[in-house]
MOPAC internal coordinates of N, CA, C and O (Angstrom, degrees):
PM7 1SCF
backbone

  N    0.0000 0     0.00 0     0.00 0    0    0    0
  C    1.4391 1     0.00 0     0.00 0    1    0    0
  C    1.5336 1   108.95 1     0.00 0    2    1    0
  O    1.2310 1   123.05 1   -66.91 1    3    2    1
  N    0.9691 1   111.76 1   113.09 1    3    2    1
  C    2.0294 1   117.97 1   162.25 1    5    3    2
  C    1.2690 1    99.59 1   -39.02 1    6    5    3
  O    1.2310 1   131.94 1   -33.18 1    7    6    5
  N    1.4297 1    94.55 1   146.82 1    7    6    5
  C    1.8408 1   122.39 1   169.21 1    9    7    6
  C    1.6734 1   108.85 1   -97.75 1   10    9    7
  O    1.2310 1   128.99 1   -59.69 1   11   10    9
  N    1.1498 1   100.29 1   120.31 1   11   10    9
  C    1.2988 1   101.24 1   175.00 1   13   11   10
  C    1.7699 1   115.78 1   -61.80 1   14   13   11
  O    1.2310 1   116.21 1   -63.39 1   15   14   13
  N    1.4821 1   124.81 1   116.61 1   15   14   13
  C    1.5466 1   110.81 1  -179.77 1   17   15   14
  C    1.8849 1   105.97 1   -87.64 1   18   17   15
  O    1.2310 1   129.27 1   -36.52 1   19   18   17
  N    1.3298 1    99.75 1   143.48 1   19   18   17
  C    1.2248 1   100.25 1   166.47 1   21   19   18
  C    1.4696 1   135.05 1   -64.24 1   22   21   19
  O    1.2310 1   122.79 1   -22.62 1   23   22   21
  N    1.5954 1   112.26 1   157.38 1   23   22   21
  C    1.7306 1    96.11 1   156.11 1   25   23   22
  C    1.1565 1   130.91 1   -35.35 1   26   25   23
  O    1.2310 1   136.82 1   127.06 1   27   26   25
  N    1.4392 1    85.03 1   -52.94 1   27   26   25
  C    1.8785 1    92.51 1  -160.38 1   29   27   26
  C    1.9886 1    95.36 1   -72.30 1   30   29   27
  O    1.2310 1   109.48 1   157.24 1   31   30   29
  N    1.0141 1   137.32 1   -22.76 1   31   30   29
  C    1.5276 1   124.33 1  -168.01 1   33   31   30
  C    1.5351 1    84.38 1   -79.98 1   34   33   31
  O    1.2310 1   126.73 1   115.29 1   35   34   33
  N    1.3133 1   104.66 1   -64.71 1   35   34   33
  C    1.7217 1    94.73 1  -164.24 1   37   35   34
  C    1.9306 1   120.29 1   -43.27 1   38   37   35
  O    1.2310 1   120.40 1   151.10 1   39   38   37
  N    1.1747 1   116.84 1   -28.90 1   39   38   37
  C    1.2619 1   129.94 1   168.82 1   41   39   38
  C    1.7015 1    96.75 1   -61.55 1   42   41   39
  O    1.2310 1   120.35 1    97.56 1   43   42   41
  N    0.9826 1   116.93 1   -82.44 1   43   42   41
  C    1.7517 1   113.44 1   174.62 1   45   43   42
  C    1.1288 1    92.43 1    -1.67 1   46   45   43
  O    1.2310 1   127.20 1    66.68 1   47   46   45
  N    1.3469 1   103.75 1  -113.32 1   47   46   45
  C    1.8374 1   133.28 1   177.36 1   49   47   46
  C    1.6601 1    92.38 1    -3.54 1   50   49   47
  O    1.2310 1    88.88 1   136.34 1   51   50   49
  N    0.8626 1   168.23 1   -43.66 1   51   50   49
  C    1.4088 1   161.84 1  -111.67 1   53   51   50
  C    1.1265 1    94.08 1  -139.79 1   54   53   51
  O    1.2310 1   109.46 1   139.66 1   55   54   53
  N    1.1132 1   137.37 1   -40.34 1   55   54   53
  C    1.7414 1   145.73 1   177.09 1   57   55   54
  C    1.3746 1   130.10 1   -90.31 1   58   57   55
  O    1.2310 1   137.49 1  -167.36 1   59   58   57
  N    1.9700 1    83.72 1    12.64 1   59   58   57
  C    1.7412 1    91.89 1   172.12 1   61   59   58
  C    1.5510 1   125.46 1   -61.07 1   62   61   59
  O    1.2310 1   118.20 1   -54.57 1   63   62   61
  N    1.4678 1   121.04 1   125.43 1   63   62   61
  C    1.7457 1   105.92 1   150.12 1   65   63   62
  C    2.7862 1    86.95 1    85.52 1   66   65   63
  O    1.2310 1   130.72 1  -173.39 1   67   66   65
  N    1.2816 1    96.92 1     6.61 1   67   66   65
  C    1.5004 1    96.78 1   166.51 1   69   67   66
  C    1.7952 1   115.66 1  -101.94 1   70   69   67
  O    1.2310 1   131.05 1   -47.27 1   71   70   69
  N    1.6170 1    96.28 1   132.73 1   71   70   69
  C    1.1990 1    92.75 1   176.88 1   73   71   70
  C    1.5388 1   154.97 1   -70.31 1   74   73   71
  O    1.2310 1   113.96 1  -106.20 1   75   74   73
  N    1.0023 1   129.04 1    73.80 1   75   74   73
  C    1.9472 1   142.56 1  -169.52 1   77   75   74
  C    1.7699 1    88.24 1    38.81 1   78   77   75
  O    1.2310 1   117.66 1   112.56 1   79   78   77
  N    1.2822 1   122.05 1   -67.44 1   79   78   77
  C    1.1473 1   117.62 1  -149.93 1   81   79   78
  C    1.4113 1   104.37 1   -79.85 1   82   81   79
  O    1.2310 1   106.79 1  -177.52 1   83   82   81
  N    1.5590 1   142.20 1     2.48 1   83   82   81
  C    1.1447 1   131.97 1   168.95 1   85   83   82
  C    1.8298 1   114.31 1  -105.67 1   86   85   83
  O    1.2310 1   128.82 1   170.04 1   87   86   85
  N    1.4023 1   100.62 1    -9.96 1   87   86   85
  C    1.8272 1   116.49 1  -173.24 1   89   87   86
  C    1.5681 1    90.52 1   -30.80 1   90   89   87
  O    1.2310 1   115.61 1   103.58 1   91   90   89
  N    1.4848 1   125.94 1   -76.42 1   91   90   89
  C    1.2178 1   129.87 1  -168.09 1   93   91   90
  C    1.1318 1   131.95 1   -13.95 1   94   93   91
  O    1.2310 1   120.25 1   106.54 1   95   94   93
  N    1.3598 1   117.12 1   -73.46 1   95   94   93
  C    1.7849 1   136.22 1   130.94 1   97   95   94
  C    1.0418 1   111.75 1    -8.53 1   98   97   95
  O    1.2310 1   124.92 1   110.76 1   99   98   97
  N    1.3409 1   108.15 1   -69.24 1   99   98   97
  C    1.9056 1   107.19 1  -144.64 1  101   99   98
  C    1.7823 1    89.33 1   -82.42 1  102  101   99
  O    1.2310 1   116.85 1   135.47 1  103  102  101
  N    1.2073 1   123.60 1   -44.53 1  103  102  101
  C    1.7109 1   124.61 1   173.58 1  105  103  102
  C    1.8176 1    88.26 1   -15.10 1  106  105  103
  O    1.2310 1   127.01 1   103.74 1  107  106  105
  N    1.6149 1   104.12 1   -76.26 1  107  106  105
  C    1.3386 1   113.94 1  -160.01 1  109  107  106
  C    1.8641 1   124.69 1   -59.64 1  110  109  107
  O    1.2310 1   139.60 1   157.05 1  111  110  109
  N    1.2658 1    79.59 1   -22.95 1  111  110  109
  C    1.3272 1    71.15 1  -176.44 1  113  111  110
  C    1.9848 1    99.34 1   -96.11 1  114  113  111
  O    1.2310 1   123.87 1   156.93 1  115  114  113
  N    1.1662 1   110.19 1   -23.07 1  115  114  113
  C    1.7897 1   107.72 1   157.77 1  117  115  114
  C    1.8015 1   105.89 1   -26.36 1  118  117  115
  O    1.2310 1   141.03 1   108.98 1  119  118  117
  N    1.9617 1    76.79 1   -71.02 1  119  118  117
  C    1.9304 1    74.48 1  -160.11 1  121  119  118
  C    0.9931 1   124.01 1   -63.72 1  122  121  119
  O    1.2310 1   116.91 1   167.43 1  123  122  121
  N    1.6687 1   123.47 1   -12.57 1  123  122  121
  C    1.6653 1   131.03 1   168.66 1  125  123  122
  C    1.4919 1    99.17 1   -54.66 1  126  125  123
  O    1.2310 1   117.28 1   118.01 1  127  126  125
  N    1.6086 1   122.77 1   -61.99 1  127  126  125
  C    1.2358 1    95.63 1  -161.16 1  129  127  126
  C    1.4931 1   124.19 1   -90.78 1  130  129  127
  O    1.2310 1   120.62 1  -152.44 1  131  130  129
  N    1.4249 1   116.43 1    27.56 1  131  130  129
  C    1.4494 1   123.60 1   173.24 1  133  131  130
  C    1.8080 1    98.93 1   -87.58 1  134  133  131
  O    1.2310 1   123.10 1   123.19 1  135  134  133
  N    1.7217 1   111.67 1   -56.81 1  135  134  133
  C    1.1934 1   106.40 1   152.63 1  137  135  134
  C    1.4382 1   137.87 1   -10.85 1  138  137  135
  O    1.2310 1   127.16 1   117.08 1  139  138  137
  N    1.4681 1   103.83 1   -62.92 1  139  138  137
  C    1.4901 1   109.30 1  -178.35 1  141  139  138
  C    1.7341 1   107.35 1   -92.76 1  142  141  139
  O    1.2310 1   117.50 1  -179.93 1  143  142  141
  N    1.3895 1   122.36 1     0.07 1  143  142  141
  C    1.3825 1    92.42 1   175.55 1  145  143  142
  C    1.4124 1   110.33 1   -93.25 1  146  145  143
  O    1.2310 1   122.63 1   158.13 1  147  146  145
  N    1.6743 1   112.57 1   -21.87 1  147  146  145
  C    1.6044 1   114.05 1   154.62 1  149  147  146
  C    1.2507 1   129.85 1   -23.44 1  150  149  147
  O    1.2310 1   131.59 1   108.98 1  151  150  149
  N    1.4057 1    95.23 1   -71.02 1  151  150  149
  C    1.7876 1   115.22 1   167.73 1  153  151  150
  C    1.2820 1   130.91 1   -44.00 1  154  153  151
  O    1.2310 1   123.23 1   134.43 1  155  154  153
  N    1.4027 1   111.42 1   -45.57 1  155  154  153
  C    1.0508 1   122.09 1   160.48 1  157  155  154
  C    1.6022 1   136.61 1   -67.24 1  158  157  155
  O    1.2310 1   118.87 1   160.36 1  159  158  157
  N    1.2481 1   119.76 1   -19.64 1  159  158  157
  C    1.2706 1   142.53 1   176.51 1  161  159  158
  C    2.0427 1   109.65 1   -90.66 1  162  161  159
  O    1.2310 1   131.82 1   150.17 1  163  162  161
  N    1.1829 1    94.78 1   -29.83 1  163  162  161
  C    2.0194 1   105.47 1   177.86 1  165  163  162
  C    2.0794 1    82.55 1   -86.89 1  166  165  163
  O    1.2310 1   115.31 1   137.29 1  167  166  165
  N    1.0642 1   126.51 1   -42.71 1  167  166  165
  C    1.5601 1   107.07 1  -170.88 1  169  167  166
  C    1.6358 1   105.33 1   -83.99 1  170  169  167
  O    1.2310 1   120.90 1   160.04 1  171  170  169
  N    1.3837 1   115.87 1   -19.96 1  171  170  169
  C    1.6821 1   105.82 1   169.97 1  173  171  170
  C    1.5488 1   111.41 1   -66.66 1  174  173  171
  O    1.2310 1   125.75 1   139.74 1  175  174  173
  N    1.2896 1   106.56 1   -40.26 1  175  174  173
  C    1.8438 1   115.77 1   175.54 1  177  175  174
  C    1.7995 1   108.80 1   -45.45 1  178  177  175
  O    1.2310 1   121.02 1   123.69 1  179  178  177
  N    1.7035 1   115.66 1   -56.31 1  179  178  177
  C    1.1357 1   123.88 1  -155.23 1  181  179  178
  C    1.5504 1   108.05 1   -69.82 1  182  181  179
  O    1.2310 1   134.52 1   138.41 1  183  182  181
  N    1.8368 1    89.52 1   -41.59 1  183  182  181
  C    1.7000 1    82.66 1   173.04 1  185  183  182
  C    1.4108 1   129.86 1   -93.79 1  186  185  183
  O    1.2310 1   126.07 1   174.74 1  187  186  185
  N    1.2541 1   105.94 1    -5.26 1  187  186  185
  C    1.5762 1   115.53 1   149.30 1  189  187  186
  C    1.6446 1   116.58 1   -42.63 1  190  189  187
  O    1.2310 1   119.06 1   126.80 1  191  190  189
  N    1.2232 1   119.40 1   -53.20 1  191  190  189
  C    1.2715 1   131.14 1  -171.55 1  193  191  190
  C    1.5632 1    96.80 1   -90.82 1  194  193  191
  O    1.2310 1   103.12 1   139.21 1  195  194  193
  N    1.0763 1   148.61 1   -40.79 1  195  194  193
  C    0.8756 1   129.43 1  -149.54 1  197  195  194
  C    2.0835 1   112.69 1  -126.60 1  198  197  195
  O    1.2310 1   138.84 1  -167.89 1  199  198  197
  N    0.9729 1    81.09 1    12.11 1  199  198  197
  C    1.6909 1   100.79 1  -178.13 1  201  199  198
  C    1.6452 1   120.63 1    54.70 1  202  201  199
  O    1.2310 1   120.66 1    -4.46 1  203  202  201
  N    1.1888 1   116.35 1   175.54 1  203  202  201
  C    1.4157 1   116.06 1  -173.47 1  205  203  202
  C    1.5737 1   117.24 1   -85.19 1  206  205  203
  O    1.2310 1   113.86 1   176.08 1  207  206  205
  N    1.0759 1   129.22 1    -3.92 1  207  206  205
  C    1.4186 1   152.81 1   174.67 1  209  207  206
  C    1.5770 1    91.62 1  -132.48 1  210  209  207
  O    1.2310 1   130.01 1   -44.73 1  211  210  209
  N    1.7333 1    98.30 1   135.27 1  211  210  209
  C    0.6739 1   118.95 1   166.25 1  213  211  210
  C    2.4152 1   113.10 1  -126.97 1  214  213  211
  O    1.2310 1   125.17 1   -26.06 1  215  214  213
  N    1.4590 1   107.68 1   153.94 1  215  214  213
  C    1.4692 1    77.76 1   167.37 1  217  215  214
  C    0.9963 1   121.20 1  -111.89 1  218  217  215
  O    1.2310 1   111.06 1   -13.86 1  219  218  217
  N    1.4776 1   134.43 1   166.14 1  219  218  217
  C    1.5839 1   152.54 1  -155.45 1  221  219  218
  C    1.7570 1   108.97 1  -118.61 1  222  221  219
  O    1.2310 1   129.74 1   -47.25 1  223  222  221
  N    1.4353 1    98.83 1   132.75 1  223  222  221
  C    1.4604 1    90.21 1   157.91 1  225  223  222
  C    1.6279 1    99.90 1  -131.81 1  226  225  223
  O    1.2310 1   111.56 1   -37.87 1  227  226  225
  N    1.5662 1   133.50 1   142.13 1  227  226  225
  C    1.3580 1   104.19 1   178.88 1  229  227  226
  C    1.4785 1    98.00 1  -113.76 1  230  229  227
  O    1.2310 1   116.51 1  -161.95 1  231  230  229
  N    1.2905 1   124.25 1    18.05 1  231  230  229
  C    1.5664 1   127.34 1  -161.58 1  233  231  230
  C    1.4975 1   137.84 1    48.36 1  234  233  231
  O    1.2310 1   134.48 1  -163.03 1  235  234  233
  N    1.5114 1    89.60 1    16.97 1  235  234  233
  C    1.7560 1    96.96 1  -176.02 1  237  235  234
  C    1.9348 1    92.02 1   -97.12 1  238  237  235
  O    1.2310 1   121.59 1  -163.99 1  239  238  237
  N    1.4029 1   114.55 1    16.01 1  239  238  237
  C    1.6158 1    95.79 1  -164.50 1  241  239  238
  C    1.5060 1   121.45 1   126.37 1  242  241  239
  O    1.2310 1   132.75 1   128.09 1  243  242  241
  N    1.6913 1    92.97 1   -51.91 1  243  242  241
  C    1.4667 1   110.76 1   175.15 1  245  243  242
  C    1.1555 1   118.23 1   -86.21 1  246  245  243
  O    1.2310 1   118.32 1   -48.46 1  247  246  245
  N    1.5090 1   120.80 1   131.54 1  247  246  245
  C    1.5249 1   139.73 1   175.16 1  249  247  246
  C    1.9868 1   102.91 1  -146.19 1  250  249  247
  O    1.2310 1   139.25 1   -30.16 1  251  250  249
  N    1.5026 1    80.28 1   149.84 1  251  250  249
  C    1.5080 1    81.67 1  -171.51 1  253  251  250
  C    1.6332 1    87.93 1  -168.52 1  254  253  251
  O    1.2310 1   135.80 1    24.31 1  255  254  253
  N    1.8772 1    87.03 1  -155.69 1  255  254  253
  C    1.7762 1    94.96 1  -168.19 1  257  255  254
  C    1.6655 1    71.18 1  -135.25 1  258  257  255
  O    1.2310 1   127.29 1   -33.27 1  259  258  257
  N    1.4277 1   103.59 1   146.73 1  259  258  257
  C    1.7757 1   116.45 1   175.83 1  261  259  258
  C    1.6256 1   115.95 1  -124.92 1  262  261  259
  O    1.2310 1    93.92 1    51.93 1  263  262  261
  N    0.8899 1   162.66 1  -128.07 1  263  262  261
  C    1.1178 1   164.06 1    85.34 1  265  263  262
  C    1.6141 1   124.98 1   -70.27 1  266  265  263
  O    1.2310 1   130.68 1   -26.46 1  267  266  265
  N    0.9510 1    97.00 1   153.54 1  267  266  265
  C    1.9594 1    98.57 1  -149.75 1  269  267  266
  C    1.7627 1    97.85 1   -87.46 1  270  269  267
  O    1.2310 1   128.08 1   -57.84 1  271  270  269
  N    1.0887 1   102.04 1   122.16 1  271  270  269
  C    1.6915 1   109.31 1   164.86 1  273  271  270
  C    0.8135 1   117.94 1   -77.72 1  274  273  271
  O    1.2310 1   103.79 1  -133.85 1  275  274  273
  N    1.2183 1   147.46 1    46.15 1  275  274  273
  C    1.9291 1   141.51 1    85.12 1  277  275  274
  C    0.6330 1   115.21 1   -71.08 1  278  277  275
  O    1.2310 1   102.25 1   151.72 1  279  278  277
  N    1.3670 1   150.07 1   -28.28 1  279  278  277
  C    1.7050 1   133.04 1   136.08 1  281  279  278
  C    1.5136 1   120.33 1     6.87 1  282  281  279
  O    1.2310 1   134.65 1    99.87 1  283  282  281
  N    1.7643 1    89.26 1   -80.13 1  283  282  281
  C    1.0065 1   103.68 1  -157.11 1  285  283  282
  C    1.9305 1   111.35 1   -74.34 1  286  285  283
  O    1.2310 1   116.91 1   146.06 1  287  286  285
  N    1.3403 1   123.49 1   -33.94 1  287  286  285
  C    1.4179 1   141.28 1   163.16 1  289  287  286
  C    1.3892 1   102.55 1   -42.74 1  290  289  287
  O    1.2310 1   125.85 1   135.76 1  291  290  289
  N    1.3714 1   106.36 1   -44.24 1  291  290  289
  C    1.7239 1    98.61 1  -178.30 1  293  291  290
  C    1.6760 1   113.22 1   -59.12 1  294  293  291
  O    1.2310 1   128.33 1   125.05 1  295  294  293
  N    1.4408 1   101.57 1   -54.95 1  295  294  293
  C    1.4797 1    99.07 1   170.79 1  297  295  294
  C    1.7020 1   139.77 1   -48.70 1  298  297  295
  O    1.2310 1   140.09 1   143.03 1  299  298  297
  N    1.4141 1    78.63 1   -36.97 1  299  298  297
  C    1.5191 1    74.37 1  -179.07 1  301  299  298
  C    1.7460 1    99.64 1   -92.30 1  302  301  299
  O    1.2310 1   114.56 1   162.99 1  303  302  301
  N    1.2063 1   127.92 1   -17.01 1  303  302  301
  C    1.7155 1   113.82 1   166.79 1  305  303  302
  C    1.7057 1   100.63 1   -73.73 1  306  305  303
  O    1.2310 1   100.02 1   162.54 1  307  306  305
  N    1.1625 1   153.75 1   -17.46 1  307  306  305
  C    0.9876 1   148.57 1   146.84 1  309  307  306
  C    1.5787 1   146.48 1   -17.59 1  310  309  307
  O    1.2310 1   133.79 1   104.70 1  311  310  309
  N    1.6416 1    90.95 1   -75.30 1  311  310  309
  C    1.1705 1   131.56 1   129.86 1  313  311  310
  C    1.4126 1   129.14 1   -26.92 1  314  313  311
  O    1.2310 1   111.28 1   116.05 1  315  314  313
  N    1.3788 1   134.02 1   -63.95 1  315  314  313
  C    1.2442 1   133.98 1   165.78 1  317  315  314
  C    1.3690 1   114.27 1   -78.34 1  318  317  315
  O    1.2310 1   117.22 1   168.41 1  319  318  317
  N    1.3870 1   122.89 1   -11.59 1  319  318  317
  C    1.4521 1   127.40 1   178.85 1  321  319  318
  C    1.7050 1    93.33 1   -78.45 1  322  321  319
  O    1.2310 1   119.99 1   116.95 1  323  322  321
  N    1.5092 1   117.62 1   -63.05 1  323  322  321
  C    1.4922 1   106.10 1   174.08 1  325  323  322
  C    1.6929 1   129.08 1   -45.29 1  326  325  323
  O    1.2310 1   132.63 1   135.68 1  327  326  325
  N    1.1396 1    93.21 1   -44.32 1  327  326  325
  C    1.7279 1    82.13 1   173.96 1  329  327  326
  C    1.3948 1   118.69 1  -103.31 1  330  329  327
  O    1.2310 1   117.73 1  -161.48 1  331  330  329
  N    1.0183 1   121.92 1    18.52 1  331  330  329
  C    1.8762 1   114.68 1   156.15 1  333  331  330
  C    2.0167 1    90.15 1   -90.46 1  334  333  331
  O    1.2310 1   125.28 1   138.43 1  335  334  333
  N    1.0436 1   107.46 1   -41.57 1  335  334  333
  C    1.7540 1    99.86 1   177.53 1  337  335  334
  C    1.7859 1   119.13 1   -45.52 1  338  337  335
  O    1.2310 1   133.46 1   129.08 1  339  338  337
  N    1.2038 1    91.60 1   -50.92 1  339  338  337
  C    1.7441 1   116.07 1   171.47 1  341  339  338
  C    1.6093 1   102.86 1   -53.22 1  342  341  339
  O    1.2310 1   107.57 1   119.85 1  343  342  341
  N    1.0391 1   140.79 1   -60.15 1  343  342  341
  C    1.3674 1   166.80 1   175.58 1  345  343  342
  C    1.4232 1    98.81 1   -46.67 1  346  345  343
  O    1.2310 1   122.81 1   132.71 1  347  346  345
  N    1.3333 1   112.22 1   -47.29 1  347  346  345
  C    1.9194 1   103.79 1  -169.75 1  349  347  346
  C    1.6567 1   103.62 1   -89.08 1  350  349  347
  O    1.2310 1   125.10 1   135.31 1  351  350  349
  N    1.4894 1   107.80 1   -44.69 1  351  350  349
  C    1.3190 1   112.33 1   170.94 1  353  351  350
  C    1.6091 1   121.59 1   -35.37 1  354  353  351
  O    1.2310 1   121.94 1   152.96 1  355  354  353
  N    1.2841 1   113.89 1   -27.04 1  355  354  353
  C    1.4492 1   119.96 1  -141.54 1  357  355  354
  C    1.5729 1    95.97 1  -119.01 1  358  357  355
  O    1.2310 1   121.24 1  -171.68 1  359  358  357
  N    1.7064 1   115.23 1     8.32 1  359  358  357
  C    1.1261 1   153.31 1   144.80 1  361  359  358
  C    1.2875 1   125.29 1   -43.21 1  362  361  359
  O    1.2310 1   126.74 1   114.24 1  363  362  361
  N    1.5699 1   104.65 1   -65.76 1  363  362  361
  C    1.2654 1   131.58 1  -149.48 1  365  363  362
  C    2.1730 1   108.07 1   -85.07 1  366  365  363
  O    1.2310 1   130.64 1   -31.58 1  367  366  365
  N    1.3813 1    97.07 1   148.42 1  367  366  365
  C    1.3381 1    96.62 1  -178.29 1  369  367  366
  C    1.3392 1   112.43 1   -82.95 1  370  369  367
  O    1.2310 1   121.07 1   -40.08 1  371  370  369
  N    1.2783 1   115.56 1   139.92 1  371  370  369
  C    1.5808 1   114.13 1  -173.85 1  373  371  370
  C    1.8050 1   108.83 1   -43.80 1  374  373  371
  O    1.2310 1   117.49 1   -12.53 1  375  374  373
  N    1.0366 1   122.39 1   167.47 1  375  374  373
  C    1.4265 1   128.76 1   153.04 1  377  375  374
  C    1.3346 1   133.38 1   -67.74 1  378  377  375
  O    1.2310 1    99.46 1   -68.81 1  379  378  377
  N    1.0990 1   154.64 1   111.19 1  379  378  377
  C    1.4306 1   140.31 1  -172.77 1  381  379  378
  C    1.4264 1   107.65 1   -99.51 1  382  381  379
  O    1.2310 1   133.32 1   -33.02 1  383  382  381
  N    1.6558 1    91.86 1   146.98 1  383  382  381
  C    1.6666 1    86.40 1   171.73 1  385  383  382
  C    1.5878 1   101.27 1  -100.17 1  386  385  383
  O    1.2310 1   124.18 1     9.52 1  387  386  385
  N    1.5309 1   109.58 1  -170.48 1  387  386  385
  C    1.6758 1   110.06 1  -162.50 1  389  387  386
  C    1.4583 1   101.04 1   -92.09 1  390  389  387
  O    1.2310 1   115.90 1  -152.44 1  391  390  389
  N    1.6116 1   125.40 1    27.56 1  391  390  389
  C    1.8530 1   120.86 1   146.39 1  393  391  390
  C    1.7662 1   101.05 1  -103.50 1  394  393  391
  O    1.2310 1   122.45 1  -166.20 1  395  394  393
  N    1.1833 1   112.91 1    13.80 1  395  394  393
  C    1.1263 1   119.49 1  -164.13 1  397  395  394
  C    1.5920 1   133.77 1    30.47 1  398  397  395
  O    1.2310 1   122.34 1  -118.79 1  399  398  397
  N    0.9014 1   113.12 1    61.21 1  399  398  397
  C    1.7552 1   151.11 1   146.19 1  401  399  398
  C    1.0659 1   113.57 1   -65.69 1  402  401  399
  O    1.2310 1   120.28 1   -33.38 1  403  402  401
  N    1.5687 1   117.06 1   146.62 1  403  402  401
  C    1.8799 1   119.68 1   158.06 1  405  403  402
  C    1.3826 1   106.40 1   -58.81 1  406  405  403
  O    1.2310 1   123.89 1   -50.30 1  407  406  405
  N    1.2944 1   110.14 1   129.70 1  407  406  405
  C    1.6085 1    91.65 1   172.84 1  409  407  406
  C    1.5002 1   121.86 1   -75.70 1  410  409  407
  O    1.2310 1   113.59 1  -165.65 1  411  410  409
  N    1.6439 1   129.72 1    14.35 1  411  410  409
  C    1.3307 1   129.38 1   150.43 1  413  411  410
  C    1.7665 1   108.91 1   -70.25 1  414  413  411
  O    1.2310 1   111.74 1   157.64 1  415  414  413
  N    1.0951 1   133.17 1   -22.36 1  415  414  413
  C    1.3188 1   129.46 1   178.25 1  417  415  414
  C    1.1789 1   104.95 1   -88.38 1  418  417  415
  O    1.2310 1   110.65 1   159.10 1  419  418  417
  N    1.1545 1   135.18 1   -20.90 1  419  418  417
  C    1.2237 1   113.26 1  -173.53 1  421  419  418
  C    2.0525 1   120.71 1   -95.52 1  422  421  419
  O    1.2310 1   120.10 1   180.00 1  423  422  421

């Protein structure tokens, strides 16, 4: 059986390798993107079930097939899920290896 992880661990994990003086920030922007991967995971469900087109009637006459707005919510929580990620990353202190180098230079 899976262990359920907490908020607060998953926030940890997110604040790996950030420096004391940016925690503040990055705390926040942690819990934004636990927020949005929720969100994002209830709109993969909806359009799972409910496909990417959806159809319309608005009773003026017009009926059709539209594209489904969770579709479109997904994208743009997506979207802001990638770049608040980009944003925390860009946080974080490089890695060192043990001559202590970035390990991109080396």
């Amino acid at each position: 059986m899976a262990r359920k992880i907490t908020q607060s661990t998953r926030v940890k994990r997110l604040l790996y390798r950030i420096p004391a003086e940016r925690k503040e920030e990055a705390t926040r922007l942690a819990e934004e993107l636990i927020y949005m991967e929720d969100k994002i995971s209830n709109a993969k469900q909806l359009i799972g079930s409910t496909g990417v087109a959806i159809s319309y009637n608005n009773g003026g006459g017009q009926a059709g097939i539209r594209e489904n707005p969770a579709l479109v919510a997904y994208q743009k929580l997506w979207k802001t899920y990638l770049a608040t990620q980009e944003r925390l990353d860009a946080m974080r202190e490089p890695e060192r290896q043990a001559n202590g180098f970035p390990s991109w230079l080396v």
